[in-house]
N, CA, C, O and CB atoms as a CASP TS submission, in Angstrom:
PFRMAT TS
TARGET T0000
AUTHOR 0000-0000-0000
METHOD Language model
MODEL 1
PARENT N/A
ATOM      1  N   UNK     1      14.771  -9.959  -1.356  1.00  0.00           N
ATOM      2  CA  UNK     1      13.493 -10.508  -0.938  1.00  0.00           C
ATOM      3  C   UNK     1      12.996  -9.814   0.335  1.00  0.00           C
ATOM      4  O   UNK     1      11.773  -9.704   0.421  1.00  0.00           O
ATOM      5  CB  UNK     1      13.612 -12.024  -0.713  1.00  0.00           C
ATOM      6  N   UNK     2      13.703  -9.349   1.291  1.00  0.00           N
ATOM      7  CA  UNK     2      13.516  -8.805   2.494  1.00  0.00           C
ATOM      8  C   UNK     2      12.849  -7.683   2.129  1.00  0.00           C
ATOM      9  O   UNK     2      11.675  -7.533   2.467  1.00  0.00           O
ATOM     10  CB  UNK     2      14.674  -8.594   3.285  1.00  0.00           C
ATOM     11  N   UNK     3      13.617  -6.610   1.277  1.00  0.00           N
ATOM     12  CA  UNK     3      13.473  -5.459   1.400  1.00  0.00           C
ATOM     13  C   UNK     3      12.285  -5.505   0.594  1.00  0.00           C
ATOM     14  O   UNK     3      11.503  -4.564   0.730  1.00  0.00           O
ATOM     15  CB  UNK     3      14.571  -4.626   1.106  1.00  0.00           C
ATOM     16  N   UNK     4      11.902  -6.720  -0.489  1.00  0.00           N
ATOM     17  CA  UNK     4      10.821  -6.103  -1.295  1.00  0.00           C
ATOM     18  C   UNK     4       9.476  -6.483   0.230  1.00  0.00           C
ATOM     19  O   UNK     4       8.686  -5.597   0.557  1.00  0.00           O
ATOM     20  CB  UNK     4      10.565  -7.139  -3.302  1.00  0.00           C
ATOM     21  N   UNK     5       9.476  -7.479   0.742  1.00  0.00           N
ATOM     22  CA  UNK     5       8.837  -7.546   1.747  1.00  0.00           C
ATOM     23  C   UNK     5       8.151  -6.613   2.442  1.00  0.00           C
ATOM     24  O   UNK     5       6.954  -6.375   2.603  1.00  0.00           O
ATOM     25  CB  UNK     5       9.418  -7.947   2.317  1.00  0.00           C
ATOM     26  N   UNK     6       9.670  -5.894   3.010  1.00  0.00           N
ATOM     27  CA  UNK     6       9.622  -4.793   4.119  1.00  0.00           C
ATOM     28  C   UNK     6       8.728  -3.356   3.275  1.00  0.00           C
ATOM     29  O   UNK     6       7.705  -2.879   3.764  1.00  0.00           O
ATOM     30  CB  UNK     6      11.547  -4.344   4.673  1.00  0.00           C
ATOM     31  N   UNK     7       9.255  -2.918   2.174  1.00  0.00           N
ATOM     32  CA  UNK     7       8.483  -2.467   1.646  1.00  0.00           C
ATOM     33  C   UNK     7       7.113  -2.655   1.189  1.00  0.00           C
ATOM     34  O   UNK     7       6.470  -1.642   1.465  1.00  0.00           O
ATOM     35  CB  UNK     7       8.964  -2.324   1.148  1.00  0.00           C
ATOM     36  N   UNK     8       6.308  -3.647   0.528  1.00  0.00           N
ATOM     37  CA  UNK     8       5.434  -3.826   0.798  1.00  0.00           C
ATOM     38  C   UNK     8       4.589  -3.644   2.144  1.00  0.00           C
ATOM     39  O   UNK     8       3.443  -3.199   2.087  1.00  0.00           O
ATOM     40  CB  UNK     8       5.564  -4.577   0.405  1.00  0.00           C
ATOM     41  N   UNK     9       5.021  -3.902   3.018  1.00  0.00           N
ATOM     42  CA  UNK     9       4.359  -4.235   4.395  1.00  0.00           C
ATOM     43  C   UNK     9       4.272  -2.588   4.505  1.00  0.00           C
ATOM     44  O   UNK     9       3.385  -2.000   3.885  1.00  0.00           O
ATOM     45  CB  UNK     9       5.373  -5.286   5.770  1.00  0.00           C
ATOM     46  N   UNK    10       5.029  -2.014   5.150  1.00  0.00           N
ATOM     47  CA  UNK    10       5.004  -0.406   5.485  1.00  0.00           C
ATOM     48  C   UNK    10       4.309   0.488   4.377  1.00  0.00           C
ATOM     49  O   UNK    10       3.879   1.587   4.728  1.00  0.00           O
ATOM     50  CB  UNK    10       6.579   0.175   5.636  1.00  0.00           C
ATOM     51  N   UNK    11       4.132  -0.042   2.656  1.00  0.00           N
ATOM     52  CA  UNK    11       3.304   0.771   2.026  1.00  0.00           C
ATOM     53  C   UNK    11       1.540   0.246   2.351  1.00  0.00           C
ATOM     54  O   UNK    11       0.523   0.816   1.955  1.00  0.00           O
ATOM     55  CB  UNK    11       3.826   0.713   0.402  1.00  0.00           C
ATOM     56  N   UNK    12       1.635  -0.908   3.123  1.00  0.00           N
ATOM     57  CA  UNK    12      -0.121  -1.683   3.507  1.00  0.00           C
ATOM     58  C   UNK    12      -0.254  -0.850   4.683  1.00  0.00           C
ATOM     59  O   UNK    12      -1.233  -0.108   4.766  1.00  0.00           O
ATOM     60  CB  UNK    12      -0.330  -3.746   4.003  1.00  0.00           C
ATOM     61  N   UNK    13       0.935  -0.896   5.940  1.00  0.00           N
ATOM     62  CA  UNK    13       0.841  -0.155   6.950  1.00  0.00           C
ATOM     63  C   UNK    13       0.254   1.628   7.218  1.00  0.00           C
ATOM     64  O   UNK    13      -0.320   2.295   8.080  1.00  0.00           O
ATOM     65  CB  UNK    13       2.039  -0.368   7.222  1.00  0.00           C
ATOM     66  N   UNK    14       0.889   1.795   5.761  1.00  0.00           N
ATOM     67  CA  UNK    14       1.008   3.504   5.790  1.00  0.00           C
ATOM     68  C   UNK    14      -0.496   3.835   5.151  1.00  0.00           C
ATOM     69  O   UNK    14      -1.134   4.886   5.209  1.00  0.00           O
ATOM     70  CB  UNK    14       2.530   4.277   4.633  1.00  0.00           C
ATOM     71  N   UNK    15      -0.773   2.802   4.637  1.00  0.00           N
ATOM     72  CA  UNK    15      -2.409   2.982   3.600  1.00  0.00           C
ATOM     73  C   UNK    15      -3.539   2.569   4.514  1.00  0.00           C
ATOM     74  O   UNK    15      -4.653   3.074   4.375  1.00  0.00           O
ATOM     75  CB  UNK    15      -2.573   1.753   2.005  1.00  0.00           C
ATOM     76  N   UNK    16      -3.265   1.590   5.522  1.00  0.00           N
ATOM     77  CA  UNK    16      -4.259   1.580   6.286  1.00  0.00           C
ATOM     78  C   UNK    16      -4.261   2.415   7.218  1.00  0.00           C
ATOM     79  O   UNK    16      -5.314   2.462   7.854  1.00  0.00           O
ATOM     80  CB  UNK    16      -4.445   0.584   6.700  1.00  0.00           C
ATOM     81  N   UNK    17      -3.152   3.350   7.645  1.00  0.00           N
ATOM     82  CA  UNK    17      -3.294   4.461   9.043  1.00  0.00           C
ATOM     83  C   UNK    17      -3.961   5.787   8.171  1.00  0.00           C
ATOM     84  O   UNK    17      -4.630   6.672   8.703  1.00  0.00           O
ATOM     85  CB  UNK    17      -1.370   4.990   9.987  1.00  0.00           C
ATOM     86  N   UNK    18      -3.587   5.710   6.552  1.00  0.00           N
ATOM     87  CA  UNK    18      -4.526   6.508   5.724  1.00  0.00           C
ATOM     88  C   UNK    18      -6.012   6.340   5.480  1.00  0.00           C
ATOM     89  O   UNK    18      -6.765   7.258   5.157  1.00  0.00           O
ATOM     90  CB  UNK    18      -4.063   6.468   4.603  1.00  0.00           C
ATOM     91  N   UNK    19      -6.203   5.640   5.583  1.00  0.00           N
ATOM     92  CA  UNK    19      -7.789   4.671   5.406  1.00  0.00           C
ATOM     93  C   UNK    19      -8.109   4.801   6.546  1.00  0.00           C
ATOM     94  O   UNK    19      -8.220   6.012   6.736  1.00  0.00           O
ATOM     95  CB  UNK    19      -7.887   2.965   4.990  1.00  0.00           C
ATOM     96  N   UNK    20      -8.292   4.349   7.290  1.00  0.00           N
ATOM     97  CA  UNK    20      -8.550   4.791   8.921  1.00  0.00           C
ATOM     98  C   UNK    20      -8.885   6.453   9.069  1.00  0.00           C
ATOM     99  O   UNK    20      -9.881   7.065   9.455  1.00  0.00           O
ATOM    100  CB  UNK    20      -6.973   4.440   9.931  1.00  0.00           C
ATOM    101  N   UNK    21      -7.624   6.851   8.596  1.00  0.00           N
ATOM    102  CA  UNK    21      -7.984   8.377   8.730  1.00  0.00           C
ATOM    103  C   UNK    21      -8.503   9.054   7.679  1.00  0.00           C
ATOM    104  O   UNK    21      -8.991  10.167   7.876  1.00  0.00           O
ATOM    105  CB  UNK    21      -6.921   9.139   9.055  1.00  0.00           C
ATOM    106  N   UNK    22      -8.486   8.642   6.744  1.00  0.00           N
ATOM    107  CA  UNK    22     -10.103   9.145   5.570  1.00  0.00           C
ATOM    108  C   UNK    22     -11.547   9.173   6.098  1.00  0.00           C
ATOM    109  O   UNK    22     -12.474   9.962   5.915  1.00  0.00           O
ATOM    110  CB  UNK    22     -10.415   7.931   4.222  1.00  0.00           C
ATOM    111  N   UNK    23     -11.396   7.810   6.963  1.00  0.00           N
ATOM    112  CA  UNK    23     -13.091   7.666   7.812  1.00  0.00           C
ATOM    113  C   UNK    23     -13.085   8.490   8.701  1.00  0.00           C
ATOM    114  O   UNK    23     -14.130   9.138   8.754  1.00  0.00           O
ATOM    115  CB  UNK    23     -13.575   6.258   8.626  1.00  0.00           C
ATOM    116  N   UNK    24     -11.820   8.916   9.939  1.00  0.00           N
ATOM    117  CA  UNK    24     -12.260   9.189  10.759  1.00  0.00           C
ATOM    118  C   UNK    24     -12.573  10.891  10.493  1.00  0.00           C
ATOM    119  O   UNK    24     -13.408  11.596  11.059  1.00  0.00           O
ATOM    120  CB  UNK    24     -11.485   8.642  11.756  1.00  0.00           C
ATOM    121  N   UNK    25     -11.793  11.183   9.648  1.00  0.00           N
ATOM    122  CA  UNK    25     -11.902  12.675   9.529  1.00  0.00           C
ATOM    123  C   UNK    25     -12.937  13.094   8.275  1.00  0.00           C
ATOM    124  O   UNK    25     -13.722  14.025   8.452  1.00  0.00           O
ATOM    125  CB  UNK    25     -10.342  13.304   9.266  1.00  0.00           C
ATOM    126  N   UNK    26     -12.904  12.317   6.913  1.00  0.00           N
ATOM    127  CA  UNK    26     -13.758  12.541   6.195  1.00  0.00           C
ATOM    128  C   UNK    26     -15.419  11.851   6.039  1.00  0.00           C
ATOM    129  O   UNK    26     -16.481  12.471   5.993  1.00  0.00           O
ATOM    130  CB  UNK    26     -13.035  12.423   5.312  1.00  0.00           C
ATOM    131  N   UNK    27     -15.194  10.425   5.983  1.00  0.00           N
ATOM    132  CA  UNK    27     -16.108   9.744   5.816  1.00  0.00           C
ATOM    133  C   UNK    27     -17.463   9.558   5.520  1.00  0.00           C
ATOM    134  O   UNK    27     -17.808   9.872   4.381  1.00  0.00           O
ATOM    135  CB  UNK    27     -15.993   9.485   6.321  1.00  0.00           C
ATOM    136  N   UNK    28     -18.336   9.104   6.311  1.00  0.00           N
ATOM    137  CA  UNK    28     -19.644   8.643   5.535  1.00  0.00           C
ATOM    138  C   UNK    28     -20.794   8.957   6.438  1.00  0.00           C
ATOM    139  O   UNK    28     -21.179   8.042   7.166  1.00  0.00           O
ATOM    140  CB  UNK    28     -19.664   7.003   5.154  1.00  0.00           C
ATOM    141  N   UNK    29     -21.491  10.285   6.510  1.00  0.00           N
ATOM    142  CA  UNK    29     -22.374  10.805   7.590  1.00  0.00           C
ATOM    143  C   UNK    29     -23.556   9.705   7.629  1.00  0.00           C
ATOM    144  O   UNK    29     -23.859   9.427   8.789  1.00  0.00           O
ATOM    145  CB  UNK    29     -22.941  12.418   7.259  1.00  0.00           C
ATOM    146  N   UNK    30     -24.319   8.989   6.622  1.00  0.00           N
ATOM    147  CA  UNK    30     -25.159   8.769   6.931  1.00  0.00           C
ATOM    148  C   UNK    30     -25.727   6.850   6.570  1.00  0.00           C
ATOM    149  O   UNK    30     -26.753   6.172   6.523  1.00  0.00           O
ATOM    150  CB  UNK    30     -25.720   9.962   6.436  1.00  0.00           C
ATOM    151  N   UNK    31     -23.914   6.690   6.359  1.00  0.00           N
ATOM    152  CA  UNK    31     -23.846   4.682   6.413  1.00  0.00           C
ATOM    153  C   UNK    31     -24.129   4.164   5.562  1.00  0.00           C
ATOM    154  O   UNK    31     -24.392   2.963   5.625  1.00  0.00           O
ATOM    155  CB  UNK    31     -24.666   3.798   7.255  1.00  0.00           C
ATOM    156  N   UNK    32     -24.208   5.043   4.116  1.00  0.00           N
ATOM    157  CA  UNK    32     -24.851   4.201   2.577  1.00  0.00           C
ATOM    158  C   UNK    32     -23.600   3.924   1.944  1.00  0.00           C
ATOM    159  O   UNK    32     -23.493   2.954   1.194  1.00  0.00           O
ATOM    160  CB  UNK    32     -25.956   5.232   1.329  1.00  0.00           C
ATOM    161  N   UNK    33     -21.996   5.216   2.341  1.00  0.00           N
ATOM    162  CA  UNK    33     -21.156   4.439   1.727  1.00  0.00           C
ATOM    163  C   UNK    33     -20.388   2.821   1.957  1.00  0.00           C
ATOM    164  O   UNK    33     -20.158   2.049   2.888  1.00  0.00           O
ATOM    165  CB  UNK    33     -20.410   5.261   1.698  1.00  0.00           C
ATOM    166  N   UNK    34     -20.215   2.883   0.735  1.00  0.00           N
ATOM    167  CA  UNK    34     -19.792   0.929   1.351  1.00  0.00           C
ATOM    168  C   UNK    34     -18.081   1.179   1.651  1.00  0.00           C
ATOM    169  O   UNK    34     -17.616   0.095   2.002  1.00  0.00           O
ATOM    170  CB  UNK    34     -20.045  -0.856  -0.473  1.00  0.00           C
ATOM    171  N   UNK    35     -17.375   1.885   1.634  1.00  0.00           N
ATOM    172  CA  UNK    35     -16.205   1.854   2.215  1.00  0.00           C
ATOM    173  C   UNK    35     -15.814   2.870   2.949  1.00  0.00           C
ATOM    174  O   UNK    35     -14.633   2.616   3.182  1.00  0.00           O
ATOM    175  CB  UNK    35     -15.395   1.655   1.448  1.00  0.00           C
ATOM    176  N   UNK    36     -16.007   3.594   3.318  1.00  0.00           N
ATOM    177  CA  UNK    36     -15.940   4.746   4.260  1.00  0.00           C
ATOM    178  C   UNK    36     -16.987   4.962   5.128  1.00  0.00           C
ATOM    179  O   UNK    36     -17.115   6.086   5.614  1.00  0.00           O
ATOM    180  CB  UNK    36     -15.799   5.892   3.614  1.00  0.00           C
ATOM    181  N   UNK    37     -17.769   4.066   5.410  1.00  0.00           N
ATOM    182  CA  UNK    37     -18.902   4.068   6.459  1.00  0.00           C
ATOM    183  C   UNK    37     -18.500   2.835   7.571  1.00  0.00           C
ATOM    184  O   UNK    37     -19.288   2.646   8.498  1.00  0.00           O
ATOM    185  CB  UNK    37     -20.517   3.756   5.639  1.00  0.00           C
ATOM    186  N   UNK    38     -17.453   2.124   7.488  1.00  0.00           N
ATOM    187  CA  UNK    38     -16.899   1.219   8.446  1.00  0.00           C
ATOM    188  C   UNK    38     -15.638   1.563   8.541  1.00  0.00           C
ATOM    189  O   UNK    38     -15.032   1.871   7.515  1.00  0.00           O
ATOM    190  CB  UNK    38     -17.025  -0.154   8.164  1.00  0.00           C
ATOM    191  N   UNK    39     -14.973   1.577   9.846  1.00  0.00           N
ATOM    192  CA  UNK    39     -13.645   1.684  10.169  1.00  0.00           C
ATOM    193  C   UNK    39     -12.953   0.483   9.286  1.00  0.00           C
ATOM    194  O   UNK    39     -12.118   0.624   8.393  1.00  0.00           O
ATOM    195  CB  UNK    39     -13.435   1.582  11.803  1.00  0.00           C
ATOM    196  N   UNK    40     -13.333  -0.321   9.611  1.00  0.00           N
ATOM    197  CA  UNK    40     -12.797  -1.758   9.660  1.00  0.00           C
ATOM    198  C   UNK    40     -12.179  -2.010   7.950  1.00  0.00           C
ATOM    199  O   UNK    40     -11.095  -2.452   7.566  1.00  0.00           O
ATOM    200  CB  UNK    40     -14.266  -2.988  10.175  1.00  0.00           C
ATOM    201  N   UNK    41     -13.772  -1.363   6.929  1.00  0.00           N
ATOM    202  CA  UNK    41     -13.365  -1.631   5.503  1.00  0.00           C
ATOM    203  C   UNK    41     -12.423  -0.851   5.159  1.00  0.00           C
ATOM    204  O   UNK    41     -11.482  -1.290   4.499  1.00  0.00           O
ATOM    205  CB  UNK    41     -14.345  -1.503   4.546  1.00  0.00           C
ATOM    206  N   UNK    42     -12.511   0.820   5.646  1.00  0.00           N
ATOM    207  CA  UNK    42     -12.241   2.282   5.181  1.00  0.00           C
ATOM    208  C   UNK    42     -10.474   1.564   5.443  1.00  0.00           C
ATOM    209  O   UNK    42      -9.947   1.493   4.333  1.00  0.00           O
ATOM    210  CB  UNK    42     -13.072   4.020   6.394  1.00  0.00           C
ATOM    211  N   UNK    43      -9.771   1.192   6.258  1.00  0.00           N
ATOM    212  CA  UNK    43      -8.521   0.708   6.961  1.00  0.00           C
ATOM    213  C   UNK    43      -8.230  -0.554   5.952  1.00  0.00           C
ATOM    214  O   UNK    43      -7.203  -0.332   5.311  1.00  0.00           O
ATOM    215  CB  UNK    43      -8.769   0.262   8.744  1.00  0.00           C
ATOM    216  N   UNK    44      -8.728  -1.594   5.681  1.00  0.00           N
ATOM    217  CA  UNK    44      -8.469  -2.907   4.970  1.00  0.00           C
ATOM    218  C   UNK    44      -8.154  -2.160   3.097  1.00  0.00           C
ATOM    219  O   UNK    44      -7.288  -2.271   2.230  1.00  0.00           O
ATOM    220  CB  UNK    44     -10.235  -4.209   5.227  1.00  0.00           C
ATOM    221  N   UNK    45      -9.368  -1.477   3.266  1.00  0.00           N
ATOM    222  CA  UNK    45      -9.027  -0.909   2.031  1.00  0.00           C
ATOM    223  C   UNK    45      -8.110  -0.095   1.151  1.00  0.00           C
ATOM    224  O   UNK    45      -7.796  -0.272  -0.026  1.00  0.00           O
ATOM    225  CB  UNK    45      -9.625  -0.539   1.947  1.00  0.00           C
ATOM    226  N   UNK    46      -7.631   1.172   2.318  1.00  0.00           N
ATOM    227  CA  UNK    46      -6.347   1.670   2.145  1.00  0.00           C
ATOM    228  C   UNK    46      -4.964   0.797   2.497  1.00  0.00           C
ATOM    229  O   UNK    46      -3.881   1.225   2.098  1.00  0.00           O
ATOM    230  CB  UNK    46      -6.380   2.827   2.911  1.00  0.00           C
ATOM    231  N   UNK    47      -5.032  -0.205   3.113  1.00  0.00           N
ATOM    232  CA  UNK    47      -3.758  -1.447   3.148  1.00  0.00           C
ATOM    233  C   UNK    47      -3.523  -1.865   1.857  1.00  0.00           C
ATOM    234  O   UNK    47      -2.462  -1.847   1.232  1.00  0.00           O
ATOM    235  CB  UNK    47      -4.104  -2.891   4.006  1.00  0.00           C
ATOM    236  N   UNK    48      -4.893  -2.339   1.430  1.00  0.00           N
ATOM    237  CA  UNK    48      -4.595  -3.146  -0.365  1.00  0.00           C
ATOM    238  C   UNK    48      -4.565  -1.772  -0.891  1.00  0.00           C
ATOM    239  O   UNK    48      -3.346  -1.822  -1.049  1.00  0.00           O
ATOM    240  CB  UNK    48      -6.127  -4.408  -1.353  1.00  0.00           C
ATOM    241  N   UNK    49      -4.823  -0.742  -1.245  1.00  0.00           N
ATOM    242  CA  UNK    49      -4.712   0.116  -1.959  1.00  0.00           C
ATOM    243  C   UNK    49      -2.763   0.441  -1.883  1.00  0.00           C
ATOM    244  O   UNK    49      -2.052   0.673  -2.861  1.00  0.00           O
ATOM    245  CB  UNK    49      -5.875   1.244  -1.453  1.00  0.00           C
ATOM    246  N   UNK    50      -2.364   0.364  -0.596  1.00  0.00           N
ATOM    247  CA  UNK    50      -0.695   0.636  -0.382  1.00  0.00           C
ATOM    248  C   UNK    50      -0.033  -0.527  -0.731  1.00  0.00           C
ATOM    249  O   UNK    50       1.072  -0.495  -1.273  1.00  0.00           O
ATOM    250  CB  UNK    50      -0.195   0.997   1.163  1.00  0.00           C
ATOM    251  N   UNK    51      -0.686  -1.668  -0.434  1.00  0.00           N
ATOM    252  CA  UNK    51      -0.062  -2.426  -0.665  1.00  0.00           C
ATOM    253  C   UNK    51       0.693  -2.097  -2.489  1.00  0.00           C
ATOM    254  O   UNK    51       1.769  -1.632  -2.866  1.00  0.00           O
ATOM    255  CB  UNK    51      -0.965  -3.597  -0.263  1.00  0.00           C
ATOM    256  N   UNK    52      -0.690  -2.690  -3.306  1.00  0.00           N
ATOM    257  CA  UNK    52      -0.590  -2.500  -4.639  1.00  0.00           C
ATOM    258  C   UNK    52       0.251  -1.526  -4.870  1.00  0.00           C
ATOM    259  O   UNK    52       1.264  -1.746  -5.534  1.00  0.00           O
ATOM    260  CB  UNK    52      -1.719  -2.280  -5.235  1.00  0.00           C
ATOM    261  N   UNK    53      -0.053  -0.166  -4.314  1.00  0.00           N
ATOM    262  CA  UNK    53       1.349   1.320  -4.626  1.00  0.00           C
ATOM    263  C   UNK    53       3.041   0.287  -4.781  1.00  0.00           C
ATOM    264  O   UNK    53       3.986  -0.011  -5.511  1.00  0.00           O
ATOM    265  CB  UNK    53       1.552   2.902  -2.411  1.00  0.00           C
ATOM    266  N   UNK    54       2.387   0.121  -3.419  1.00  0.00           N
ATOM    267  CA  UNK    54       4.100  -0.420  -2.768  1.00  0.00           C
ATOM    268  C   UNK    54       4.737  -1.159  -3.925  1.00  0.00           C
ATOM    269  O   UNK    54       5.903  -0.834  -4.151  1.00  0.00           O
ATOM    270  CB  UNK    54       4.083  -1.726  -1.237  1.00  0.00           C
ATOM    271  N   UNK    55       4.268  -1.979  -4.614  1.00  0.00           N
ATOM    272  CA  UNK    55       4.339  -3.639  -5.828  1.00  0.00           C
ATOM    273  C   UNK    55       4.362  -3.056  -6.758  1.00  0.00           C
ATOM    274  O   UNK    55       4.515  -3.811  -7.718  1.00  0.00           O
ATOM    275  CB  UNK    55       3.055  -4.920  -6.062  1.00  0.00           C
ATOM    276  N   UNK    56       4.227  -1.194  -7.259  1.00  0.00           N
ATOM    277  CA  UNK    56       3.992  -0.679  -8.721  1.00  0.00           C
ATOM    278  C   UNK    56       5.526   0.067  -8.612  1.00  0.00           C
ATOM    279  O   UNK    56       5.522   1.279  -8.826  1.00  0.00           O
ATOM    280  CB  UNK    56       2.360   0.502  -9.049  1.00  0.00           C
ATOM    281  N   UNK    57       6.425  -0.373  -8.392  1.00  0.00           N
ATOM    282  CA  UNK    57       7.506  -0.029  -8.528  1.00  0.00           C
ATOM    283  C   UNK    57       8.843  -1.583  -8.781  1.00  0.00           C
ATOM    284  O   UNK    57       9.449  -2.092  -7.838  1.00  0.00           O
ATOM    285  CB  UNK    57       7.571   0.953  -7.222  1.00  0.00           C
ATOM    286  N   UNK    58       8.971  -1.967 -10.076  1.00  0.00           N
ATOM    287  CA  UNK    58       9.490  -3.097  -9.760  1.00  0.00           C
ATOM    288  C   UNK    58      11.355  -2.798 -10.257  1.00  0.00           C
ATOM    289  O   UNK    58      12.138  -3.748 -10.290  1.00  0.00           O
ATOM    290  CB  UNK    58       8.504  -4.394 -10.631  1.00  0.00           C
ATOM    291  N   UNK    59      11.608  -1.971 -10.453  1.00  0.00           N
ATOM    292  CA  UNK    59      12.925  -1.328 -10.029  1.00  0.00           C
ATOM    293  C   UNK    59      13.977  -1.722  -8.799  1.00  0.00           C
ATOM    294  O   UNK    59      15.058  -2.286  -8.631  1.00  0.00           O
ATOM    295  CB  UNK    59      12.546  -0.065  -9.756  1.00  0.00           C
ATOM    296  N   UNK    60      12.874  -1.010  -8.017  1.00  0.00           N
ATOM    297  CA  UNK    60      13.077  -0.893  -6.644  1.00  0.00           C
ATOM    298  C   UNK    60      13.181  -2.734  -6.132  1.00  0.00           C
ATOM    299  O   UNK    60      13.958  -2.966  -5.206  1.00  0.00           O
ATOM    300  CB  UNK    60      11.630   0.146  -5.917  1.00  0.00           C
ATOM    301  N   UNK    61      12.630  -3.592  -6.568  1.00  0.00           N
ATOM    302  CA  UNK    61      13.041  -4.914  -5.901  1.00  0.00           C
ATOM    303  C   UNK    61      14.166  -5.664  -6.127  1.00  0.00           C
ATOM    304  O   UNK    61      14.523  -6.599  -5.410  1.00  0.00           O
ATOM    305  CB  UNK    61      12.201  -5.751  -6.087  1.00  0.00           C
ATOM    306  N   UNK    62      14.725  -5.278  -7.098  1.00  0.00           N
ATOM    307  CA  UNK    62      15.620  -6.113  -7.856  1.00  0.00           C
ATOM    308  C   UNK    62      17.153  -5.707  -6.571  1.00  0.00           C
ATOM    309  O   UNK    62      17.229  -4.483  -6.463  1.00  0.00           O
ATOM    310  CB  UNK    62      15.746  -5.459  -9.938  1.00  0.00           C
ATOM    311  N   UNK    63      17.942  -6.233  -5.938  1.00  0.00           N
ATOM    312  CA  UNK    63      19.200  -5.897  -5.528  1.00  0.00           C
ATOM    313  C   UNK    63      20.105  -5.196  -6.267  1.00  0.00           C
ATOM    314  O   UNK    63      19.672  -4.448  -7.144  1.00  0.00           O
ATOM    315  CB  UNK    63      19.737  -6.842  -5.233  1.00  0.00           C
ATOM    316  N   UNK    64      21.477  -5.309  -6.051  1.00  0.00           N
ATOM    317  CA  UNK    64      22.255  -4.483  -6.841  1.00  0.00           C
ATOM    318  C   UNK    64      22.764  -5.769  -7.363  1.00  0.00           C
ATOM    319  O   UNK    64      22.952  -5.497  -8.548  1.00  0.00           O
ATOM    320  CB  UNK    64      23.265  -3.320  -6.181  1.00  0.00           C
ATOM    321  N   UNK    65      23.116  -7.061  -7.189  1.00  0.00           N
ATOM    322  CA  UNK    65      23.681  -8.253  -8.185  1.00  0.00           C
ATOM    323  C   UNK    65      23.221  -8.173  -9.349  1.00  0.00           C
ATOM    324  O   UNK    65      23.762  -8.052 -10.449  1.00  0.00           O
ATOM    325  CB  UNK    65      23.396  -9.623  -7.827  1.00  0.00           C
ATOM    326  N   UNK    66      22.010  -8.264  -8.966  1.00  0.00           N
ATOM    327  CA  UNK    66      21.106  -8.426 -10.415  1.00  0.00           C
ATOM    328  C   UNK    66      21.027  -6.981 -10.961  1.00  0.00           C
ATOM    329  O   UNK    66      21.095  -7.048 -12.188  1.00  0.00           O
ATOM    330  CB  UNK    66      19.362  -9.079 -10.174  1.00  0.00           C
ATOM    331  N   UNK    67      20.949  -6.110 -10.675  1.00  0.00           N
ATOM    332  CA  UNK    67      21.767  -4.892 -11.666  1.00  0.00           C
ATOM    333  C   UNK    67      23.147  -5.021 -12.377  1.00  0.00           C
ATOM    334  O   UNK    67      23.511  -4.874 -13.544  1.00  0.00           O
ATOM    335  CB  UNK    67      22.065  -3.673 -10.805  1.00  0.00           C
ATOM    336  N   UNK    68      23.723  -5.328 -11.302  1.00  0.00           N
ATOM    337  CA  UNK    68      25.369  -5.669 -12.331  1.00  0.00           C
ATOM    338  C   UNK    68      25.809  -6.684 -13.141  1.00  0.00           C
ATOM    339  O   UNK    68      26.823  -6.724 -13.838  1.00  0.00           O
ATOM    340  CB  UNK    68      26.514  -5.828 -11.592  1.00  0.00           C
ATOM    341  N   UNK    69      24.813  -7.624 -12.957  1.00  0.00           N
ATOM    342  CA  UNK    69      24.603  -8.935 -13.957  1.00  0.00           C
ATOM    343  C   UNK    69      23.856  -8.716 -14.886  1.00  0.00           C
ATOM    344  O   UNK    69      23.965  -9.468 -15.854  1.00  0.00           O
ATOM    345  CB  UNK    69      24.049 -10.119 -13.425  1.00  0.00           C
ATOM    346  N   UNK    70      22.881  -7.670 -14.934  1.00  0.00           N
ATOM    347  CA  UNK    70      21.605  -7.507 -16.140  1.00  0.00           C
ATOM    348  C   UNK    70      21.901  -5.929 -16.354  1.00  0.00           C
ATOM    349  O   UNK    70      21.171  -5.140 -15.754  1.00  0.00           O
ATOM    350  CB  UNK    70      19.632  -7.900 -15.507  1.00  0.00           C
ATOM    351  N   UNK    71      22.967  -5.418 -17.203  1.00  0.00           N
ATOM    352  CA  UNK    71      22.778  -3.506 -16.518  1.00  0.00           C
ATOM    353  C   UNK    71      21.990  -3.185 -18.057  1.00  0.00           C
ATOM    354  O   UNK    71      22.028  -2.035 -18.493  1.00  0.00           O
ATOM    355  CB  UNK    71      24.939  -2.110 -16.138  1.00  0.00           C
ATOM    356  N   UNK    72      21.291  -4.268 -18.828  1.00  0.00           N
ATOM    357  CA  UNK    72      20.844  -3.588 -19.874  1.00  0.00           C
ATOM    358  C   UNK    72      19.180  -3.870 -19.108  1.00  0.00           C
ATOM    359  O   UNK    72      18.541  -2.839 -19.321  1.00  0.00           O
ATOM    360  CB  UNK    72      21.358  -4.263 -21.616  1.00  0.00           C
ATOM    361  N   UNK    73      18.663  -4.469 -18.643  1.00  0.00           N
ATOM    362  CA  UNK    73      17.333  -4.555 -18.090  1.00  0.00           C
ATOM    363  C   UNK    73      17.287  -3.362 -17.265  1.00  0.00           C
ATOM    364  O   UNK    73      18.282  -3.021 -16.624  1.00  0.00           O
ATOM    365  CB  UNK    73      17.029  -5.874 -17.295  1.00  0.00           C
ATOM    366  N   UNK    74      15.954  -2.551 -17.229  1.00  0.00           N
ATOM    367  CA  UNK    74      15.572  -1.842 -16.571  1.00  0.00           C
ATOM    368  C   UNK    74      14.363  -2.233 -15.358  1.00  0.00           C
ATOM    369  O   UNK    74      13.941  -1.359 -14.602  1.00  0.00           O
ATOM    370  CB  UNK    74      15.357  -1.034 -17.439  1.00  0.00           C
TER
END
């Protein structure tokens, strides 16, 4: 439970310092886009975008008990 946590959190973390930096370096010259024309969205948006990454791996949550109790589930 921790680790699926911890993971999650650092793939929201790593997507919003990406989002942030999509605006600041690419972004929206002239304020018509709706997500890359605000810091605030361009950042919220790459969080849920990492987040979701982070949650598309459900492998990775399971411990090793529940591998050695289930080794036919993938």
């Amino acid at each position: 439970m921790k680790k699926t946590v911890l993971r999650l959190s650092l793939f929201g973390l790593a997507g919003a310092i990406l989002g942030y930096t999509y605006y600041a370096f690419i972004g929206c010259n002239n304020g018509t886009c709706m997500i890359t024309s605000n810091p605030m969205i361009s950042s919220a948006y790459g969080a849920l975008m990492g987040f979701l990454l982070g949650g598309s791996f459900p492998g990775a949550a399971r411990n090793s008990e529940e591998r050695e109790a289930n080794p036919d589930q993938k």
